[in-house]
N, C-alpha and C positions, 0 to 999 in steps of 0.2 A: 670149300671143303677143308676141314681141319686135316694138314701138317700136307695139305698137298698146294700146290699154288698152282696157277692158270696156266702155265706153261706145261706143266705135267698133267694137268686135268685136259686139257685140251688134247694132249698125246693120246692118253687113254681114252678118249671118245673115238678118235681117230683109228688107231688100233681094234675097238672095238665093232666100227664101222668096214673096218678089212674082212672081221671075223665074217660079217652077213654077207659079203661080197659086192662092199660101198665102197666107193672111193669118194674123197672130198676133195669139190676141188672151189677156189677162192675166185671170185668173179666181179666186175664192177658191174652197178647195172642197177636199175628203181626197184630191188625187190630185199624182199627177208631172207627164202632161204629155204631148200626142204630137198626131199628127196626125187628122183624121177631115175626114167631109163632113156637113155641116147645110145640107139644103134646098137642093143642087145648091151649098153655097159651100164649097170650099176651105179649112177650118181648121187650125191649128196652134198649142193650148191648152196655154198656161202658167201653171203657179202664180203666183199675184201674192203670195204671200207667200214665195217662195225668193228667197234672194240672189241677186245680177247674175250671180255666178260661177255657183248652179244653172242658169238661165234659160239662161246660156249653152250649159251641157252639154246641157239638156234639147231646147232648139233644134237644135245640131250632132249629135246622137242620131237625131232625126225627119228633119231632112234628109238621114243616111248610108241612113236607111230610106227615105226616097223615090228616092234619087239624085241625083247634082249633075253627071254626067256630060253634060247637053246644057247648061250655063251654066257663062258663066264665072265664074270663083271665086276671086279671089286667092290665093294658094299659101298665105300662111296662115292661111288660114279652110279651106280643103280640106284641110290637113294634121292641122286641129281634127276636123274630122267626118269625116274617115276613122280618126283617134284613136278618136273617139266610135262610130262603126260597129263597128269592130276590138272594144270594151269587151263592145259587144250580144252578137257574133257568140263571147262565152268563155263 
């Protein structure tokens, strides 16, 4: 995303993910990555071994699938995970 780098794209997922009542948490283990609930708590599980740029997709992915329609979202980070949605949805 132009004038933002991965380190602050990734904050702003993350943040965004607070809004809906997600927490991300980083995990080793054979898998991608997505959302679920454990014990009434809101998750959203990411490989800790993919790169900043998967982590990124993989984040912007689960949030196109929950929605970002009642929060706000910087124009572009929502332009990321409607990207990411649009990818799901082929």
């Amino acid at each position: 995303m132009a004038g933002m780098d991965n380190e602050a794209l990734l904050e702003e997922l993350r943040e965004t993910c607070e809004h809906l009542g997600y927490k991300i948490r980083y995990e080793k283990g054979d898998f991608d990555g997505g959302h679920c609930i454990l014990k009434e708590e809101r998750l959203l599980i990411v490989n800790r071994r993919f790169t900043i740029e998967k982590k990124i997709t993989t984040v912007a992915r689960a949030l196109g699938e929950l929605g970002v329609d009642a929060v706000f979202v910087k124009p572009a980070v929502r332009a990321l995970i409607d990207k990411e949605r649009e990818k799901g949805e082929a």
